[in-house]
TIVO-2410 file (N, C-alpha, C; in nm, 3 decimals):
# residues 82
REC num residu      c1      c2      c3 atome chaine
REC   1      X  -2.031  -2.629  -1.358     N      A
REC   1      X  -1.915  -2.561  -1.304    CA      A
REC   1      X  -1.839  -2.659  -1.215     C      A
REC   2      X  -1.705  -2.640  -1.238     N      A
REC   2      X  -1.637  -2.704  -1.184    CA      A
REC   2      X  -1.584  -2.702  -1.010     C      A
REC   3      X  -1.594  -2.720  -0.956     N      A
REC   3      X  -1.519  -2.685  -0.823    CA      A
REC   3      X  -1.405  -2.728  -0.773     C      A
REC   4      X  -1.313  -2.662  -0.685     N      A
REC   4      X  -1.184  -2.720  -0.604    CA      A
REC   4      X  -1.193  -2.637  -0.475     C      A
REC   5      X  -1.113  -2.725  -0.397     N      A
REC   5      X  -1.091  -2.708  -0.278    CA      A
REC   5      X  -0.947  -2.598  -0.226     C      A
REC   6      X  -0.965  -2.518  -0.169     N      A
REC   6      X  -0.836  -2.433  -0.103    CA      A
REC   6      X  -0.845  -2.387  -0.032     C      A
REC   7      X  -0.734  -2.458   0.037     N      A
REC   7      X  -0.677  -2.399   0.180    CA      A
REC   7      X  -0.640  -2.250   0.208     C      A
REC   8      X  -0.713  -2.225   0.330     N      A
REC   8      X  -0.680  -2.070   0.333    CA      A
REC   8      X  -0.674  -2.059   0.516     C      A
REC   9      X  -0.609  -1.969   0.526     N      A
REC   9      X  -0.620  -1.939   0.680    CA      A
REC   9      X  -0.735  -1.923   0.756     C      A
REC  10      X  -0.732  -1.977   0.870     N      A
REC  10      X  -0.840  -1.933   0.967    CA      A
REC  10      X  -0.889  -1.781   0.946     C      A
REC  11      X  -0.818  -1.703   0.972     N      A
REC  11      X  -0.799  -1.570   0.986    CA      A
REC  11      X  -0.922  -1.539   0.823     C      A
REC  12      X  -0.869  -1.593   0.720     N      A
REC  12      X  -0.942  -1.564   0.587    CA      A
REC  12      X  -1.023  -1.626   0.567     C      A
REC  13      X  -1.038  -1.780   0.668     N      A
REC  13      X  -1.175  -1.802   0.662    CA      A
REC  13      X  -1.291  -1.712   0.737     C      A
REC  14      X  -1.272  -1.683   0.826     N      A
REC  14      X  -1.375  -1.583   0.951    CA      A
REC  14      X  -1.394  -1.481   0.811     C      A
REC  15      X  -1.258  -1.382   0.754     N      A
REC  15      X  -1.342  -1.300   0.696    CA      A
REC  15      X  -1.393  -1.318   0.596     C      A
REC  16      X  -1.391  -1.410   0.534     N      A
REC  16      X  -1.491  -1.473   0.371    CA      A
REC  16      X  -1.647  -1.474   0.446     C      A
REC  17      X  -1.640  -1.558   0.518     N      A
REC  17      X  -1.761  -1.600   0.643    CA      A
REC  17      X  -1.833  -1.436   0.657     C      A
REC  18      X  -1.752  -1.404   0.708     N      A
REC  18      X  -1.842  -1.243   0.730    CA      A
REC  18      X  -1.891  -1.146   0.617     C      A
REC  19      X  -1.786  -1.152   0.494     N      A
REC  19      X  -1.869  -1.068   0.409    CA      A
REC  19      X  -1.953  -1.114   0.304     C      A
REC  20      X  -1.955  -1.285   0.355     N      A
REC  20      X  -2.081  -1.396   0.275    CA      A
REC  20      X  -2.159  -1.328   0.332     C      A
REC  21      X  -2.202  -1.341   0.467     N      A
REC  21      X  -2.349  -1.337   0.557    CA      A
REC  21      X  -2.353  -1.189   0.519     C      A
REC  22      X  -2.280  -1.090   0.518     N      A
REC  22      X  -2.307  -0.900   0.509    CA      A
REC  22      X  -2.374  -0.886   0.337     C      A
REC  23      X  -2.295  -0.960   0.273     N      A
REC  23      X  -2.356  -0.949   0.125    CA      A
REC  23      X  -2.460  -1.019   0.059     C      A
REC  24      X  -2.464  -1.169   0.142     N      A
REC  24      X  -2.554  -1.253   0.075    CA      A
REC  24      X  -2.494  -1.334  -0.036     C      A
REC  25      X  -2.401  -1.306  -0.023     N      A
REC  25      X  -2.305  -1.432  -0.132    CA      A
REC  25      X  -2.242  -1.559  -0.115     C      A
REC  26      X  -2.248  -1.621  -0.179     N      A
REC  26      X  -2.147  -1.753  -0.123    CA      A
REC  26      X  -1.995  -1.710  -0.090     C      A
REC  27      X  -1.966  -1.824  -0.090     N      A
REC  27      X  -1.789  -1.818  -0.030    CA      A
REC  27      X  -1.752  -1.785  -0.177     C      A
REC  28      X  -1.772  -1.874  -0.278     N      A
REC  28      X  -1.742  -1.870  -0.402    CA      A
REC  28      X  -1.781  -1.764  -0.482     C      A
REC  29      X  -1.859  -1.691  -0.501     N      A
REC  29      X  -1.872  -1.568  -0.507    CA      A
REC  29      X  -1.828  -1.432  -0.473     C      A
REC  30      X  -1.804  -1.436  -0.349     N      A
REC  30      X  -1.673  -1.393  -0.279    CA      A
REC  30      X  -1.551  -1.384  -0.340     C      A
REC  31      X  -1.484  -1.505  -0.329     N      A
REC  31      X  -1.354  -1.536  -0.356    CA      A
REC  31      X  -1.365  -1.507  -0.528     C      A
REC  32      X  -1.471  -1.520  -0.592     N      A
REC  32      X  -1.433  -1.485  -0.739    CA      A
REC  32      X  -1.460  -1.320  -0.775     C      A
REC  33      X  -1.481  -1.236  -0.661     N      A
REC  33      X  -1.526  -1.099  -0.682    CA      A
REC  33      X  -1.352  -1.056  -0.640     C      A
REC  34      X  -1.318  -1.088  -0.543     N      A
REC  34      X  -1.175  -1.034  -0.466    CA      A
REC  34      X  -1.091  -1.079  -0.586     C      A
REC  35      X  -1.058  -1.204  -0.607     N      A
REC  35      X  -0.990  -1.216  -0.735    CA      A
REC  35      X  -0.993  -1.144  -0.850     C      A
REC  36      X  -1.116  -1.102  -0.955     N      A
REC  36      X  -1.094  -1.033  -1.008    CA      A
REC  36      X  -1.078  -0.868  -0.964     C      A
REC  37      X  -1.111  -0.830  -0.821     N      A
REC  37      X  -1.088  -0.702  -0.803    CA      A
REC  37      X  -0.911  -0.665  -0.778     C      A
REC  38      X  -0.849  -0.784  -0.725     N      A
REC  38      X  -0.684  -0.812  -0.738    CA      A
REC  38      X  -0.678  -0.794  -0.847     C      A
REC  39      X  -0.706  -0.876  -0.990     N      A
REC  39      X  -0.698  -0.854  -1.118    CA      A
REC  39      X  -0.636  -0.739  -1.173     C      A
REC  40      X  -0.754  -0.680  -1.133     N      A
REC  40      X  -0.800  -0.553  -1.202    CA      A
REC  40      X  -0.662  -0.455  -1.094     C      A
REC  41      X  -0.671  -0.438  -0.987     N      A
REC  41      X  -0.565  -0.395  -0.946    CA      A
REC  41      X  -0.423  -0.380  -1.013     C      A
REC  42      X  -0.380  -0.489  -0.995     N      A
REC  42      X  -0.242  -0.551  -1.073    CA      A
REC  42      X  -0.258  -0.463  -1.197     C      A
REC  43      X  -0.332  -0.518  -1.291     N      A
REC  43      X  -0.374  -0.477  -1.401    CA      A
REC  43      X  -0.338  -0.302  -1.375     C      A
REC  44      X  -0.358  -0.257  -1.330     N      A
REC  44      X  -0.396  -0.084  -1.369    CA      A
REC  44      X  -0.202  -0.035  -1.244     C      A
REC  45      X  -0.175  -0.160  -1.157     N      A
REC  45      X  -0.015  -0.121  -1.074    CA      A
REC  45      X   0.116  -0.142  -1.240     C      A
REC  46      X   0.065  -0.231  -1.325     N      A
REC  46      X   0.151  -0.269  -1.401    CA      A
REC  46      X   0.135  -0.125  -1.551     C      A
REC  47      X   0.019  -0.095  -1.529     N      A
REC  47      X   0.035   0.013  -1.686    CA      A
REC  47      X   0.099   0.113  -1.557     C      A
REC  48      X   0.047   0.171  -1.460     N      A
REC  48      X   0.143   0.261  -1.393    CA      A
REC  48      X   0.308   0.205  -1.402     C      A
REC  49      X   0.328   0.091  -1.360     N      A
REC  49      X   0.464   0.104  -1.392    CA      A
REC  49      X   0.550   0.128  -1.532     C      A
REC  50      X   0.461   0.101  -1.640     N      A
REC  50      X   0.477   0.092  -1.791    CA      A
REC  50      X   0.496   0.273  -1.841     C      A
REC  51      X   0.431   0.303  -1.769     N      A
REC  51      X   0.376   0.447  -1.774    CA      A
REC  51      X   0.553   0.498  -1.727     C      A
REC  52      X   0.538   0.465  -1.595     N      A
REC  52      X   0.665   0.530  -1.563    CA      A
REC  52      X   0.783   0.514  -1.611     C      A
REC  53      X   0.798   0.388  -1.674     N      A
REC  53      X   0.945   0.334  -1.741    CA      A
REC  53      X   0.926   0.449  -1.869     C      A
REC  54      X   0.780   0.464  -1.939     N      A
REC  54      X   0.783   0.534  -2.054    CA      A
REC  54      X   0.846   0.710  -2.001     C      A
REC  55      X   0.796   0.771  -1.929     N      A
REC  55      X   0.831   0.872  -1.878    CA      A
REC  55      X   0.988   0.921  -1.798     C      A
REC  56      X   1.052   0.785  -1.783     N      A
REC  56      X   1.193   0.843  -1.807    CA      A
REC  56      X   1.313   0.808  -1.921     C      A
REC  57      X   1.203   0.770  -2.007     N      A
REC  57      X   1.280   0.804  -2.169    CA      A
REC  57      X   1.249   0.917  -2.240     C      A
REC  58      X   1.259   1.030  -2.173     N      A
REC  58      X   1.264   1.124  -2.244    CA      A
REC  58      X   1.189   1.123  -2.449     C      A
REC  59      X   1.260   1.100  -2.514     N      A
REC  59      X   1.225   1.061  -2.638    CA      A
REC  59      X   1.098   0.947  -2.649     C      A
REC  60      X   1.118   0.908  -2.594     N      A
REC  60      X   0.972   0.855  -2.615    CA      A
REC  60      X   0.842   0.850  -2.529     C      A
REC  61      X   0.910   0.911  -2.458     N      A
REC  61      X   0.784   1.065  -2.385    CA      A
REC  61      X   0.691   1.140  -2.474     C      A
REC  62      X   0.782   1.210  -2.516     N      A
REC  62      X   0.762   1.294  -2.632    CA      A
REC  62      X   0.669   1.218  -2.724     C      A
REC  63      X   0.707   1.150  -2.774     N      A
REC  63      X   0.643   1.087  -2.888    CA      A
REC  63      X   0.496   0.996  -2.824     C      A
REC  64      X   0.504   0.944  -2.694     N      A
REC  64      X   0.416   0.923  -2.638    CA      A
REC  64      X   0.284   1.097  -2.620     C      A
REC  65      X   0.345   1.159  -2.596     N      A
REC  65      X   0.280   1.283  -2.587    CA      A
REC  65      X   0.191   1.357  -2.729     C      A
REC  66      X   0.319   1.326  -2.813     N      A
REC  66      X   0.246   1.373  -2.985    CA      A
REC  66      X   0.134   1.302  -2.975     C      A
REC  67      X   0.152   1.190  -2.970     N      A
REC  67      X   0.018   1.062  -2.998    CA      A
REC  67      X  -0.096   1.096  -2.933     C      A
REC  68      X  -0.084   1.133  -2.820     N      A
REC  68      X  -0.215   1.230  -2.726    CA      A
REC  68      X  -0.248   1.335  -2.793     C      A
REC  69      X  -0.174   1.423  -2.803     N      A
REC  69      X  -0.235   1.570  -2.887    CA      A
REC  69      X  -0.346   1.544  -2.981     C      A
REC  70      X  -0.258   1.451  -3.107     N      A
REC  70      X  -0.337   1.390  -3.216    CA      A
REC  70      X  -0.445   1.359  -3.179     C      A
REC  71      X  -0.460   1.208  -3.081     N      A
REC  71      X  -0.580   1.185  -3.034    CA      A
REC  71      X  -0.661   1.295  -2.976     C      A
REC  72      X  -0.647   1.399  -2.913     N      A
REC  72      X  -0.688   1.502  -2.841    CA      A
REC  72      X  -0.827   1.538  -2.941     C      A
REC  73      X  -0.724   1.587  -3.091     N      A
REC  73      X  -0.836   1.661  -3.170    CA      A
REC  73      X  -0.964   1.567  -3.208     C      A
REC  74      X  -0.971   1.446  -3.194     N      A
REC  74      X  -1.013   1.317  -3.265    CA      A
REC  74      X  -1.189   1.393  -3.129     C      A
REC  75      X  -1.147   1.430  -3.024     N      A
REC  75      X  -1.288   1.509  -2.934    CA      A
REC  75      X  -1.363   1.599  -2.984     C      A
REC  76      X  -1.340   1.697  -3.104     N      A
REC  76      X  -1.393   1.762  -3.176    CA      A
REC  76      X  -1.431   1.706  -3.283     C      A
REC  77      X  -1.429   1.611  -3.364     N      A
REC  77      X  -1.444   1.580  -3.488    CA      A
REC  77      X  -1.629   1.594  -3.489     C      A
REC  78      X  -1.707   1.564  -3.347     N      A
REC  78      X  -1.832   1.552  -3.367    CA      A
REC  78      X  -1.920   1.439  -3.366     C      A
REC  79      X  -1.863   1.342  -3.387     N      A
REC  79      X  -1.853   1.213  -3.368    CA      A
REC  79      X  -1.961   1.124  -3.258     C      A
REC  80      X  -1.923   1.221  -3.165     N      A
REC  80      X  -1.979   1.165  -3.016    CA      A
REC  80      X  -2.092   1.193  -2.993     C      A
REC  81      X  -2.169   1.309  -3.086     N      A
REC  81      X  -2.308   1.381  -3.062    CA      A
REC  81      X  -2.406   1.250  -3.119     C      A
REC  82      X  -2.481   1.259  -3.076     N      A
REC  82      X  -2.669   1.201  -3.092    CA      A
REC  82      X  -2.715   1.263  -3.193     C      A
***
């Protein structure tokens, strides 16, 4: 594995420092858990916004909506049982 160096504030160093020693993780471990939990954030702020652009087009609301129904019945088919 590769490593690099980055500058970060005092302020973000103390708290990397603190939830290393509370968790037992490295710095790098750390910093690669917060990153992907930003990720994943972003990730789920951007389909909300996608969501919402879809929801004031009317018409393709709708058609966004048919597509659910459909899928809806796809819960009965039986499929899912053991």
């Amino acid at each position: 594995m590769s490593t690099m160096t980055v500058r970060v504030r005092e302020e973000t160093h103390k708290a990397l420092r603190e939830i290393s020693e509370e968790s037992g993780l490295s710095f790098a471990e750390v910093i690669a858990q917060a990153v992907d939990t930003l990720r994943r954030q972003r990730l789920l702020e951007q389909s909300n916004e996608a969501y919402a652009r879809l929801r004031r087009e009317p018409r393709a609301w709708a058609t966004e909506q048919q597509e659910r129904a459909l899928w809806e019945t796809t819960l009965l088919d039986g499929m899912d049982e053991n």
